[in-house]
N, CA, C and O atoms as a GROMACS GRO file, in nm:
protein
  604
    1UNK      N    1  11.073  14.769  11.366
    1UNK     CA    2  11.069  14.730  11.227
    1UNK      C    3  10.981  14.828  11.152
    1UNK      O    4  10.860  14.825  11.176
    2UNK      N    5  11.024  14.906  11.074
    2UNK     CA    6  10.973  15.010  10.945
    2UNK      C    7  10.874  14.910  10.830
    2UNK      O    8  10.831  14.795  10.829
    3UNK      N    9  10.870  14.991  10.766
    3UNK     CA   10  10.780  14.947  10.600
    3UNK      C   11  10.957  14.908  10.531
    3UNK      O   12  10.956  14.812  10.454
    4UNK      N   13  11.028  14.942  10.543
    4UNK     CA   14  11.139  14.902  10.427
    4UNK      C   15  11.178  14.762  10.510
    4UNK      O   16  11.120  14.669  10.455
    5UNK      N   17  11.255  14.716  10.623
    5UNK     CA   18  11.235  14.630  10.690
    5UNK      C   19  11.164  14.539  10.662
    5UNK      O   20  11.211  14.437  10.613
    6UNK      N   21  11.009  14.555  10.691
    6UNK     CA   22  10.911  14.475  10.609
    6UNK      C   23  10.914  14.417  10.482
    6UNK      O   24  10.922  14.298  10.451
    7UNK      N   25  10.907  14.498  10.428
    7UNK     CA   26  10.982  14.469  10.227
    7UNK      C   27  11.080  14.409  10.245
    7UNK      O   28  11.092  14.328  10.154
    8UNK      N   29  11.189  14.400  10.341
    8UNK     CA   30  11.305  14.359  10.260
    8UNK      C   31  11.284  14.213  10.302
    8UNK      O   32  11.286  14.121  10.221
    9UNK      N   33  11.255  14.192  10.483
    9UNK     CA   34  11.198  14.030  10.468
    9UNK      C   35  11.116  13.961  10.386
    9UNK      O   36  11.117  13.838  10.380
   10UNK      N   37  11.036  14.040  10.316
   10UNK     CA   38  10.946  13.964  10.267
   10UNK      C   39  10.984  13.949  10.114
   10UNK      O   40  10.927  13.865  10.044
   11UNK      N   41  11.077  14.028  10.067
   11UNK     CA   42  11.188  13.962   9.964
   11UNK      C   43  11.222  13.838   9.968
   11UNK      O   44  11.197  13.746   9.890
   12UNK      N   45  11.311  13.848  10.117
   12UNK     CA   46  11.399  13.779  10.159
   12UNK      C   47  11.322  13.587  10.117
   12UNK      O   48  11.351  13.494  10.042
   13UNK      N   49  11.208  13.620  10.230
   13UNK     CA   50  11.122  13.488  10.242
   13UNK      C   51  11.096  13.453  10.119
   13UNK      O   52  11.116  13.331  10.115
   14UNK      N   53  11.055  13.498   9.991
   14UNK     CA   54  11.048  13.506   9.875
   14UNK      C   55  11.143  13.440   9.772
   14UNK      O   56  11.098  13.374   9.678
   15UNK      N   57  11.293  13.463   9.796
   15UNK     CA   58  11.414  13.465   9.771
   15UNK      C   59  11.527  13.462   9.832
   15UNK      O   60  11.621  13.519   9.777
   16UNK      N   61  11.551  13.388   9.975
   16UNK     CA   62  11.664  13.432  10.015
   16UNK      C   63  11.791  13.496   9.956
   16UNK      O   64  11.850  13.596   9.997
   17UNK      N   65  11.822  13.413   9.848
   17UNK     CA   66  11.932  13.460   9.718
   17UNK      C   67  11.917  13.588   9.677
   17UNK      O   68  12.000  13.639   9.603
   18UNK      N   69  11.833  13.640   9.711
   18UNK     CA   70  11.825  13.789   9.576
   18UNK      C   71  11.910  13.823   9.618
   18UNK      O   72  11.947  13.804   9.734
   19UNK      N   73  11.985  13.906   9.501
   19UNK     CA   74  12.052  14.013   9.508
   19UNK      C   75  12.070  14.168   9.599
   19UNK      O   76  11.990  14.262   9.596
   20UNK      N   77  12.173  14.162   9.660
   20UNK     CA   78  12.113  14.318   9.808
   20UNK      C   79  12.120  14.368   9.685
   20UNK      O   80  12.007  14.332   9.652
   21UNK      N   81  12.170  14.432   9.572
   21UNK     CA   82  12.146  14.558   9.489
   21UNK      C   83  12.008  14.534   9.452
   21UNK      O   84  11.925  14.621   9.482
   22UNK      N   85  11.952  14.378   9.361
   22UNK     CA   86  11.790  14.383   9.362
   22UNK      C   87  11.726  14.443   9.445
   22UNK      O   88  11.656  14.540   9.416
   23UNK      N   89  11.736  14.403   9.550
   23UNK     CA   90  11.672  14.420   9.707
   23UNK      C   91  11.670  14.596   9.697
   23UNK      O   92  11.561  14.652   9.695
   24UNK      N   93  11.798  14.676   9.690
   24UNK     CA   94  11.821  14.741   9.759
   24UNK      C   95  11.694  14.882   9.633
   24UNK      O   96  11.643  14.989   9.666
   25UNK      N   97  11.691  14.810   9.502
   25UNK     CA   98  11.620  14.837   9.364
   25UNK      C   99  11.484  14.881   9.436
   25UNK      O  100  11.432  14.992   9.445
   26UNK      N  101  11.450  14.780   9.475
   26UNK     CA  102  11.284  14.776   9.453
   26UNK      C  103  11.248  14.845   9.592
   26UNK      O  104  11.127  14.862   9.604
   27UNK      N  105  11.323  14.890   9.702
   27UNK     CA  106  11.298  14.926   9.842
   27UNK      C  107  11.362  15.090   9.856
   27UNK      O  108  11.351  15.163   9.954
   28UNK      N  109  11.444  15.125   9.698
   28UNK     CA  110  11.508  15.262   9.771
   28UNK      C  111  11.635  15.268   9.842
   28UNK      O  112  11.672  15.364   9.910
   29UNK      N  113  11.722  15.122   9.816
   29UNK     CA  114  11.868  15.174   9.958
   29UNK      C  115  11.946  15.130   9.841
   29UNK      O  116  11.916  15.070   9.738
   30UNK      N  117  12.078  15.188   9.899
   30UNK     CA  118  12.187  15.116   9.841
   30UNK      C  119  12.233  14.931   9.856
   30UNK      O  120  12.146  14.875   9.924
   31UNK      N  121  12.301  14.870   9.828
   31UNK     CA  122  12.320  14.755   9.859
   31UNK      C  123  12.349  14.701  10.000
   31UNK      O  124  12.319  14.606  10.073
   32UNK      N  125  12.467  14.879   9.999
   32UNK     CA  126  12.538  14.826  10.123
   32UNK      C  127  12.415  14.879  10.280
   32UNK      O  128  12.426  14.847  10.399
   33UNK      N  129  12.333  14.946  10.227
   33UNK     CA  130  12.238  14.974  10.312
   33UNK      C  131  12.136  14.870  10.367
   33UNK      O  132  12.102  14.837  10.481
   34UNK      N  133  12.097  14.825  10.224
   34UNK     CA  134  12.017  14.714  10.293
   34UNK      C  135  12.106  14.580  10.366
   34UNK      O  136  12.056  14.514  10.457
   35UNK      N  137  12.226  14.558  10.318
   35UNK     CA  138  12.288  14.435  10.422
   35UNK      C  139  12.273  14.524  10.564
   35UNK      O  140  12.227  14.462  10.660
   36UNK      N  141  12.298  14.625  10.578
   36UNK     CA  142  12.316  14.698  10.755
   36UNK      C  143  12.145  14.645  10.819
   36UNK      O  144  12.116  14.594  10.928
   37UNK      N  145  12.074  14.675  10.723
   37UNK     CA  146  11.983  14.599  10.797
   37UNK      C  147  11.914  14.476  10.784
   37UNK      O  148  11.812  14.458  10.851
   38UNK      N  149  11.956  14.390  10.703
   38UNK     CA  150  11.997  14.250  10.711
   38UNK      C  151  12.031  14.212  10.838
   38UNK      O  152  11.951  14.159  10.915
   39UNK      N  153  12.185  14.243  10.875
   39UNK     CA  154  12.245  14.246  10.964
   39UNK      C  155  12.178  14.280  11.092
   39UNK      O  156  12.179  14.193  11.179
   40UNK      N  157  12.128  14.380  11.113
   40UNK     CA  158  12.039  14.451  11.219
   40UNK      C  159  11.932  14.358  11.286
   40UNK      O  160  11.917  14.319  11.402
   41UNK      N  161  11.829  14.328  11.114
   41UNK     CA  162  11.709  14.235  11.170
   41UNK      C  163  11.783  14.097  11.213
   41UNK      O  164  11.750  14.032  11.311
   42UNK      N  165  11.869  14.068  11.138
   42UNK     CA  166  11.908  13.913  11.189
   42UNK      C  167  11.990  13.926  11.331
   42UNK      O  168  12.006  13.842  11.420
   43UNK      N  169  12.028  14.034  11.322
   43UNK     CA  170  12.109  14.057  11.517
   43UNK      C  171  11.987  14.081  11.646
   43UNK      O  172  12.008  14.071  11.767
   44UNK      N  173  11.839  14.120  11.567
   44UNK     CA  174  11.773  14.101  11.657
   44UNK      C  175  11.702  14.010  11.676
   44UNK      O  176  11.630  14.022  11.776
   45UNK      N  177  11.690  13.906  11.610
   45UNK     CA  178  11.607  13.823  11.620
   45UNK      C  179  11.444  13.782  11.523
   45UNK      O  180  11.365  13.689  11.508
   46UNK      N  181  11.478  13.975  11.461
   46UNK     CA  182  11.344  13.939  11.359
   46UNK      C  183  11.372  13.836  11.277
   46UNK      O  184  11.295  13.740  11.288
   47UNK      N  185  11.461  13.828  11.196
   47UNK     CA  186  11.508  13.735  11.092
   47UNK      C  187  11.565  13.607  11.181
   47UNK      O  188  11.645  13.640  11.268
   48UNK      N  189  11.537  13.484  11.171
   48UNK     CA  190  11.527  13.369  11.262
   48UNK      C  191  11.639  13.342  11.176
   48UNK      O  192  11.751  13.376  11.214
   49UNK      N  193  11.628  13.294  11.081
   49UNK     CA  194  11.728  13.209  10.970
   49UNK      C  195  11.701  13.202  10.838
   49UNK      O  196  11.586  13.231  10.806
   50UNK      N  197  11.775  13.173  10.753
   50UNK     CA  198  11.800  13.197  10.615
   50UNK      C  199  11.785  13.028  10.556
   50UNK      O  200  11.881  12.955  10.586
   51UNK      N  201  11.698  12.980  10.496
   51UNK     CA  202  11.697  12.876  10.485
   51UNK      C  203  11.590  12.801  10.359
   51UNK      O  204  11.504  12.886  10.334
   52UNK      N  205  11.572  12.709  10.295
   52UNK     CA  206  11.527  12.640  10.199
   52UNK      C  207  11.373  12.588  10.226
   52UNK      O  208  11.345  12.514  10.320
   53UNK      N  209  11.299  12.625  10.152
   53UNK     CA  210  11.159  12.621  10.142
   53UNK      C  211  11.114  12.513  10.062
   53UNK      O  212  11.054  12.537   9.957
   54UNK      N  213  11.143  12.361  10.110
   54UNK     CA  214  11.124  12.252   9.998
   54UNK      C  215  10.952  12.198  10.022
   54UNK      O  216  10.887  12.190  10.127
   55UNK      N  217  10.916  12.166   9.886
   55UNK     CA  218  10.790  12.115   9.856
   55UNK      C  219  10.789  11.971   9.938
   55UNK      O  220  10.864  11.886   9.890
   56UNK      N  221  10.702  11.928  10.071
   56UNK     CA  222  10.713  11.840  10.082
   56UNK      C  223  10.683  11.694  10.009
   56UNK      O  224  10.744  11.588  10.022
   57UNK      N  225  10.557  11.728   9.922
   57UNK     CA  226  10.533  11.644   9.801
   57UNK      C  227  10.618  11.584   9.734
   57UNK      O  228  10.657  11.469   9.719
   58UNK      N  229  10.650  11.733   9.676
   58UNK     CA  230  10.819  11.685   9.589
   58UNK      C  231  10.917  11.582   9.633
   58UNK      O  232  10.983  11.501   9.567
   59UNK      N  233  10.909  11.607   9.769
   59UNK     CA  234  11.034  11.490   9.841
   59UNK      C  235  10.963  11.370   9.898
   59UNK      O  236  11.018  11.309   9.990
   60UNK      N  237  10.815  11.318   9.840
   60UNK     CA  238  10.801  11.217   9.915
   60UNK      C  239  10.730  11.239  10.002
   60UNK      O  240  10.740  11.145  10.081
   61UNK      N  241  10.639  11.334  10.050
   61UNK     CA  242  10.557  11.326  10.210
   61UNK      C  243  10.490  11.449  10.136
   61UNK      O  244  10.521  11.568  10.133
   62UNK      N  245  10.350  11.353  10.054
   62UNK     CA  246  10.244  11.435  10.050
   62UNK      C  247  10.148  11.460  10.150
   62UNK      O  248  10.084  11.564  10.166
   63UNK      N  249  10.144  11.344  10.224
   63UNK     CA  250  10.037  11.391  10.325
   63UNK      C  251  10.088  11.465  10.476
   63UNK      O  252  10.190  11.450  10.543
   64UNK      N  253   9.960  11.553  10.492
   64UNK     CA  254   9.998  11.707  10.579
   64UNK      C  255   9.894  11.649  10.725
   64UNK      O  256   9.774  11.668  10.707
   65UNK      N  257   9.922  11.603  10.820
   65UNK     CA  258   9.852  11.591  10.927
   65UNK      C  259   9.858  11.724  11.008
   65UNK      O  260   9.945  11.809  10.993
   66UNK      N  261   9.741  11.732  11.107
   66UNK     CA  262   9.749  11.792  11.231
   66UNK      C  263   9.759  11.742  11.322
   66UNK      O  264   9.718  11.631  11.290
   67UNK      N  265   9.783  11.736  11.419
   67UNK     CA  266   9.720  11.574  11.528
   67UNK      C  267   9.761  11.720  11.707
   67UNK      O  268   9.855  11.784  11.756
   68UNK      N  269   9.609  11.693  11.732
   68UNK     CA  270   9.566  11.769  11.867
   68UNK      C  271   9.624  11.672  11.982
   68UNK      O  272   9.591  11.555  11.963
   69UNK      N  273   9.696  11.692  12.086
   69UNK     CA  274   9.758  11.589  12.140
   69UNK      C  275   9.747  11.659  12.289
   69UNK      O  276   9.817  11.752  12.330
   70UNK      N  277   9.628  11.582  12.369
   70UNK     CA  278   9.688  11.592  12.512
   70UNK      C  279   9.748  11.462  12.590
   70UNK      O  280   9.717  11.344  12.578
   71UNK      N  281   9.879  11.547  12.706
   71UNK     CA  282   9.974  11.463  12.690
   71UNK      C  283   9.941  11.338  12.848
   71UNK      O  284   9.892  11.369  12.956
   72UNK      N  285   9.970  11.255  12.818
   72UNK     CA  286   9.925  11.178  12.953
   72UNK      C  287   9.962  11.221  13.091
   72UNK      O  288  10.028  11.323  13.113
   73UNK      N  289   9.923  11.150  13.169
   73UNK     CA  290   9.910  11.209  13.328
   73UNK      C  291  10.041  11.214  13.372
   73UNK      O  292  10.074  11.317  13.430
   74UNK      N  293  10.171  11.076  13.348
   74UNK     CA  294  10.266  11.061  13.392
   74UNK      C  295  10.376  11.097  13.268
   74UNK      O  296  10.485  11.039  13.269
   75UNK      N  297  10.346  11.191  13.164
   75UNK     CA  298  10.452  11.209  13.077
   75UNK      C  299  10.508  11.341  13.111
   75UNK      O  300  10.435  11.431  13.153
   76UNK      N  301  10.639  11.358  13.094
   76UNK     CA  302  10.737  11.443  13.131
   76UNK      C  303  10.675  11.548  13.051
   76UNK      O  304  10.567  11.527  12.994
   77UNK      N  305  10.736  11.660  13.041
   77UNK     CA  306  10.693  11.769  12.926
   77UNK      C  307  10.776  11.803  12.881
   77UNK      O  308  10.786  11.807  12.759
   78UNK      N  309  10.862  11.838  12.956
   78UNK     CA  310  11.020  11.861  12.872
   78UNK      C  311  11.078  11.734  12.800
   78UNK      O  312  11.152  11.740  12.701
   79UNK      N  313  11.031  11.606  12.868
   79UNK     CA  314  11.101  11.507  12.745
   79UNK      C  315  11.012  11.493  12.597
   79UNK      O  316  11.056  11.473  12.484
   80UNK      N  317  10.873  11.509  12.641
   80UNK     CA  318  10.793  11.542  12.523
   80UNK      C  319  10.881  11.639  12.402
   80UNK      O  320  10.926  11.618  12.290
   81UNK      N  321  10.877  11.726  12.472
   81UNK     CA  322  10.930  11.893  12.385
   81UNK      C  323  11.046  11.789  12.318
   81UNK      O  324  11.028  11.753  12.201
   82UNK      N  325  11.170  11.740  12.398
   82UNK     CA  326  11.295  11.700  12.356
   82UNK      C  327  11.285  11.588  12.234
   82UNK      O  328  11.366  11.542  12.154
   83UNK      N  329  11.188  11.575  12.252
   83UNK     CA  330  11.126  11.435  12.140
   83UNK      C  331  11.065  11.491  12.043
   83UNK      O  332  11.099  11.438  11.937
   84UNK      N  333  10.988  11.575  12.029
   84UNK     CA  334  10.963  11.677  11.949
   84UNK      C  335  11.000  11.751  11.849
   84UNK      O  336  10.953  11.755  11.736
   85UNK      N  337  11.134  11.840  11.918
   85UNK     CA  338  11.224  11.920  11.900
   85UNK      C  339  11.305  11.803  11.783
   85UNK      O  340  11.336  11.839  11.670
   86UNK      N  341  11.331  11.656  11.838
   86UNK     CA  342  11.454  11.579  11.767
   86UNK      C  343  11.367  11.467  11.652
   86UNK      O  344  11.418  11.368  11.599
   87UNK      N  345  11.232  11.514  11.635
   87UNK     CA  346  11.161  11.393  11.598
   87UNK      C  347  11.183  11.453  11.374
   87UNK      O  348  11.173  11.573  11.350
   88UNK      N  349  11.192  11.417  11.332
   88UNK     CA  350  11.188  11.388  11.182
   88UNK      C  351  11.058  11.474  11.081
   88UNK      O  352  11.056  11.563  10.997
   89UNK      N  353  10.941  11.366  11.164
   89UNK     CA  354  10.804  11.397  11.117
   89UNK      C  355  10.782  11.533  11.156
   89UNK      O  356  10.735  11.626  11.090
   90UNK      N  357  10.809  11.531  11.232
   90UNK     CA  358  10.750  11.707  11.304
   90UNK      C  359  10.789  11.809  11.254
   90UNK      O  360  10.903  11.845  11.284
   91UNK      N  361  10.702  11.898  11.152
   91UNK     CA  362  10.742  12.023  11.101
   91UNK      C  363  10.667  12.097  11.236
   91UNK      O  364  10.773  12.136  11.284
   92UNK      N  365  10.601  12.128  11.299
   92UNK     CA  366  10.568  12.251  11.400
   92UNK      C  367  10.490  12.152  11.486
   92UNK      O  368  10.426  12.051  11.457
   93UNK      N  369  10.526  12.233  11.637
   93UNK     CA  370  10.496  12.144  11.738
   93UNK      C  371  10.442  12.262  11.854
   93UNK      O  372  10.526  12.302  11.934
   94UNK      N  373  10.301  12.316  11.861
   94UNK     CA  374  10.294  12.447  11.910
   94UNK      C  375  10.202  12.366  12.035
   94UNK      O  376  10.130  12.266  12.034
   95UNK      N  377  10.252  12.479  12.160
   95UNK     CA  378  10.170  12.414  12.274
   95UNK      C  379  10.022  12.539  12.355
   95UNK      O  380  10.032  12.657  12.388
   96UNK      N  381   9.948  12.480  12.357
   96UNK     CA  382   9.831  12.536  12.322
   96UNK      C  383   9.741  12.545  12.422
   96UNK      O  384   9.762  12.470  12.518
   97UNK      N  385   9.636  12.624  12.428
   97UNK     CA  386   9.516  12.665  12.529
   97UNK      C  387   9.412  12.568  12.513
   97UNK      O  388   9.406  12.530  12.396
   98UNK      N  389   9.313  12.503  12.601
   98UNK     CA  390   9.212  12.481  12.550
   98UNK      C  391   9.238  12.334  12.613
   98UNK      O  392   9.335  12.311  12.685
   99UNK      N  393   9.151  12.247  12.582
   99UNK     CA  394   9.147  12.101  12.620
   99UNK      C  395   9.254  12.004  12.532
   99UNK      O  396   9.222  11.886  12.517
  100UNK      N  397   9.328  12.032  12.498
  100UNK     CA  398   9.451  11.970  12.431
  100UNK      C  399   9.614  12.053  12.459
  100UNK      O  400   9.646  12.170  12.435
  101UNK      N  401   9.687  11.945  12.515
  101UNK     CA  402   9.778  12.010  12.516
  101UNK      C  403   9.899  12.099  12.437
  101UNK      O  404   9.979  12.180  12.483
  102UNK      N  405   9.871  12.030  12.251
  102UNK     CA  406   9.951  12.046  12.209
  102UNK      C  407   9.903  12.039  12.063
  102UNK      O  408   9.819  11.950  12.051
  103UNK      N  409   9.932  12.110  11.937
  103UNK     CA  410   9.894  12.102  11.838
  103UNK      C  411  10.026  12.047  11.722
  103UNK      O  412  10.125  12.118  11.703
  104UNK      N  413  10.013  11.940  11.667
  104UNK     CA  414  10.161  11.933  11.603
  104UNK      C  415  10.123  11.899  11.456
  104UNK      O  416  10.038  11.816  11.424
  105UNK      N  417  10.226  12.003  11.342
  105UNK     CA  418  10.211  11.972  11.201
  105UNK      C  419  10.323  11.821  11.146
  105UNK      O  420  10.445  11.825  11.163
  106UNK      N  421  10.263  11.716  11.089
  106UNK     CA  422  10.371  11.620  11.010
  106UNK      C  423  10.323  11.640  10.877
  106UNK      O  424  10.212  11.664  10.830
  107UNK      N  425  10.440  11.625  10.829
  107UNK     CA  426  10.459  11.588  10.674
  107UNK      C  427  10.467  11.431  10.707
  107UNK      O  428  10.517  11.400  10.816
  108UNK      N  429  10.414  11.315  10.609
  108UNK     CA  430  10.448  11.200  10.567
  108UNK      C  431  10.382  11.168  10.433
  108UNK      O  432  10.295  11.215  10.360
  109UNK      N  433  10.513  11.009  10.439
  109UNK     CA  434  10.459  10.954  10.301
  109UNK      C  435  10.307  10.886  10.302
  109UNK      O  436  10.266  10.848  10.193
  110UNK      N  437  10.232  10.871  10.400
  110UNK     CA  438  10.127  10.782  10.366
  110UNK      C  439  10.027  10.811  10.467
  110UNK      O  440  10.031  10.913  10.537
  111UNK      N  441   9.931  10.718  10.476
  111UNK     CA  442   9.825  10.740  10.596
  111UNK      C  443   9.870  10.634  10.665
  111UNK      O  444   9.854  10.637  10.787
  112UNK      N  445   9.932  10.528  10.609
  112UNK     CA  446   9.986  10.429  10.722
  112UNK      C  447  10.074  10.511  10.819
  112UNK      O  448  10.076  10.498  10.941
  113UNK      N  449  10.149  10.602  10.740
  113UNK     CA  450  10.286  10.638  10.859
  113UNK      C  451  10.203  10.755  10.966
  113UNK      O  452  10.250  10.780  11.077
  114UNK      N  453  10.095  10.811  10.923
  114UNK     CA  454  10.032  10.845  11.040
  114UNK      C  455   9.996  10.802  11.154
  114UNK      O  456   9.998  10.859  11.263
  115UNK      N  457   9.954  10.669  11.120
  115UNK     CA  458   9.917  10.564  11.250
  115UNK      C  459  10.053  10.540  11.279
  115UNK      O  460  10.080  10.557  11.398
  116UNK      N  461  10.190  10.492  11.174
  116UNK     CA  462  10.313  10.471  11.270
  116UNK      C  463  10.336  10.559  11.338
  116UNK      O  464  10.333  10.531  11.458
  117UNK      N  465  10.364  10.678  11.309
  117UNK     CA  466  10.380  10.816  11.390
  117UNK      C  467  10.313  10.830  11.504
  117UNK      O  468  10.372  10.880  11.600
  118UNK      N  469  10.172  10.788  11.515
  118UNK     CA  470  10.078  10.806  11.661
  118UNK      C  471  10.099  10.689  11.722
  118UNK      O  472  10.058  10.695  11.838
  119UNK      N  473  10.146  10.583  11.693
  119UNK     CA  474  10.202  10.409  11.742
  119UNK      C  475  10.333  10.490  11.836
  119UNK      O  476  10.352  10.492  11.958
  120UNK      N  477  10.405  10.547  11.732
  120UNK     CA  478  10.487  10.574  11.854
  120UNK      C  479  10.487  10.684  11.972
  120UNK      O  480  10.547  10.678  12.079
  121UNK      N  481  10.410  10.779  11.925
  121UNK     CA  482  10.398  10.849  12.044
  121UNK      C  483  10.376  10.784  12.154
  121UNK      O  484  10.442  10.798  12.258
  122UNK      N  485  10.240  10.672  12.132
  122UNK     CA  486  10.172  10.600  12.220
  122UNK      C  487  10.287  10.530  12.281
  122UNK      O  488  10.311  10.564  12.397
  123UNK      N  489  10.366  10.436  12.226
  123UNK     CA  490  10.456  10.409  12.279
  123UNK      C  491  10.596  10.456  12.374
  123UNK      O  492  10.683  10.396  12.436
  124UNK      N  493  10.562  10.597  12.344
  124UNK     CA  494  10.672  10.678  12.437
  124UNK      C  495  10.652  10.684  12.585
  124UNK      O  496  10.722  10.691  12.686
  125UNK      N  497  10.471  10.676  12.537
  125UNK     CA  498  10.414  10.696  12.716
  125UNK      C  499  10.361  10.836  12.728
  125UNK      O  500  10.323  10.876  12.837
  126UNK      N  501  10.353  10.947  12.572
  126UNK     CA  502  10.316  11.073  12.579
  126UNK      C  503  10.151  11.112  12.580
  126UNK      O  504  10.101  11.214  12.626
  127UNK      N  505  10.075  10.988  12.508
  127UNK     CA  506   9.943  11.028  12.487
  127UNK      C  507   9.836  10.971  12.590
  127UNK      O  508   9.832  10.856  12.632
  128UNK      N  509   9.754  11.068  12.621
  128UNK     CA  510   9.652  11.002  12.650
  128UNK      C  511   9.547  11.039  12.571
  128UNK      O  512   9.461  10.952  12.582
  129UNK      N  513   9.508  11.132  12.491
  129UNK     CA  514   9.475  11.092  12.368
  129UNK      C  515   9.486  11.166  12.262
  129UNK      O  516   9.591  11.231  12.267
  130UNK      N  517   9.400  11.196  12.128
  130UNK     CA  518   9.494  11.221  12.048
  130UNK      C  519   9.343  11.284  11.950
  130UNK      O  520   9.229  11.259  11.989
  131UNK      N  521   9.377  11.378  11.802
  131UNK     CA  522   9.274  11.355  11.744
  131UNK      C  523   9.354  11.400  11.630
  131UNK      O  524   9.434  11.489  11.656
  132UNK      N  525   9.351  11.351  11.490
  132UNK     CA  526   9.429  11.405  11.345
  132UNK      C  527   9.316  11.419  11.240
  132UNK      O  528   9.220  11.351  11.203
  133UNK      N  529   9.374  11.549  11.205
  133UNK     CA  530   9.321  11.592  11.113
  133UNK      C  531   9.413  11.586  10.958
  133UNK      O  532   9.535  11.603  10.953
  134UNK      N  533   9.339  11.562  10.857
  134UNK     CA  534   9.441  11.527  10.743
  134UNK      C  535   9.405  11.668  10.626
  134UNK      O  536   9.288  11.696  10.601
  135UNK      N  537   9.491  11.725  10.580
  135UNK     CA  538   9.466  11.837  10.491
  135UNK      C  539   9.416  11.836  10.367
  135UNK      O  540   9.509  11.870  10.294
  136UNK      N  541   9.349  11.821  10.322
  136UNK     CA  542   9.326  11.830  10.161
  136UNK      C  543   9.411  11.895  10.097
  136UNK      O  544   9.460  11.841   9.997
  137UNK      N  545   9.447  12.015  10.130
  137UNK     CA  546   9.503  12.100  10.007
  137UNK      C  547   9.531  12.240  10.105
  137UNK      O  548   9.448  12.272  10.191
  138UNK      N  549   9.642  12.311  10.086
  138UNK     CA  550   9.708  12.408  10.127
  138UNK      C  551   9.613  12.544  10.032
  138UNK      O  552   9.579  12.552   9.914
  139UNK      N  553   9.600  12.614  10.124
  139UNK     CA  554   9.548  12.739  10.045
  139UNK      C  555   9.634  12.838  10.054
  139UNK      O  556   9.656  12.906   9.954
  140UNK      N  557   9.714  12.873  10.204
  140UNK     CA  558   9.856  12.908  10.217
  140UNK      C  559   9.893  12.853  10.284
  140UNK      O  560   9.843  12.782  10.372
  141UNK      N  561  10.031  12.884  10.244
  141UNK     CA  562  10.159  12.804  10.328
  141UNK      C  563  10.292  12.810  10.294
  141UNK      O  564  10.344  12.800  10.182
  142UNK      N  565  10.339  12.828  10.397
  142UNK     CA  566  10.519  12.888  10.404
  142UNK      C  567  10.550  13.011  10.457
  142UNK      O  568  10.467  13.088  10.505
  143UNK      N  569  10.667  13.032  10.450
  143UNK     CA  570  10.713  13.146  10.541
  143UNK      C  571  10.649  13.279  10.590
  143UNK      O  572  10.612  13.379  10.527
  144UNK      N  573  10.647  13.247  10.724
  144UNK     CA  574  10.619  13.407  10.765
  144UNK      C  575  10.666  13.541  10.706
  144UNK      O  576  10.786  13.566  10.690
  145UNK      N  577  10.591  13.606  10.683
  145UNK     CA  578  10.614  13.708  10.652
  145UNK      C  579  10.558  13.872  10.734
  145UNK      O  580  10.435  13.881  10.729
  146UNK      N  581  10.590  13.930  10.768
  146UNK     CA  582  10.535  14.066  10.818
  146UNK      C  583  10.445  14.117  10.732
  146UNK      O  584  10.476  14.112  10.613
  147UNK      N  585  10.315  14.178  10.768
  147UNK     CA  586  10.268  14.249  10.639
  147UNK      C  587  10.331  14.396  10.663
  147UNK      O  588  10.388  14.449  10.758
  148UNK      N  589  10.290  14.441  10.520
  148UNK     CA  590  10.324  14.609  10.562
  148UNK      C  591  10.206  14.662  10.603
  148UNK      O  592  10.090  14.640  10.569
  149UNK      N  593  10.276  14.770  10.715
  149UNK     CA  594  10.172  14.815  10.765
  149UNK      C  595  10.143  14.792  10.917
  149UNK      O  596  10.089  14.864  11.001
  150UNK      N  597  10.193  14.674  10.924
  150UNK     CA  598  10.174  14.643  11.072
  150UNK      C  599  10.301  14.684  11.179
  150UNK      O  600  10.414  14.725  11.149
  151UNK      N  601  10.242  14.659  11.313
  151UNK     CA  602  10.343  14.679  11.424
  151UNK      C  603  10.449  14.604  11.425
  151UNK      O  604  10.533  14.618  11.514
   0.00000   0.00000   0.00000
């Protein structure tokens, strides 16, 4: 991945919609240049997916938990993940170093649905215990982006 590469995801994340001639404006290529590497980054894997950046507020689930989660003695891990992977609440579910097994981001509507949310883990048979942290306020947040400049 180059400096133009860079720029053009970070358009992209910006705007998925723009225009490749915009795109192709502000970076130096032709249109049809920058789709080739559109095409390129998204055939390798840099570009994950093309997709909608909604305010969770906006839709109803102002509150932003963390919740540190190590997982009990007799819980599966792959059914964890599979529960995870299929669960609603769960915007990111990263598995981690350190005395916790697992770090996971929810969006919800309330502080009640936090406790529903950890009611059911408990009930799956995944926790043995647990610790949430609640966000005040985003300083950043949203899509990855590459900086320029980097590897």
């Amino acid at each position: 991945m180059d400096d133009i590469d860079r720029k053009i995801t970070t358009l992209l994340a910006e705007d998925a919609r723009r225009a490749l001639a915009d795109i192709g404006s502000i970076v130096g290529l032709s249109a049809s240049a920058v789709n080739e590497r559109i095409r390129r980054l998204n055939a390798s894997g840099a570009i994950r997916k093309f997709t909608v950046d909604a305010d969770p507020a906006a839709v109803g689930l102002p509150v932003l938990a963390f919740v540190w989660i190590a997982l009990s003695q007799g819980a599966d891990e792959g059914t964890f993940r599979a529960y995870a992977k299929a669960h609603p609440t769960i915007a990111e579910c990263h598995h981690v170093t350190g005395p916790w097994s697992y770090l996971i981001k929810v969006h919800v509507a309330s502080l009640a649905e936090v406790e529903s949310f950890l009611a059911g883990m408990k009930g799956q048979g995944f926790l043995a215990r647990s610790e949430t942290v609640i966000a005040l306020s985003s300083v950043v947040s949203g899509p990855f982006t590459p900086a320029e400049g980097t590897a």
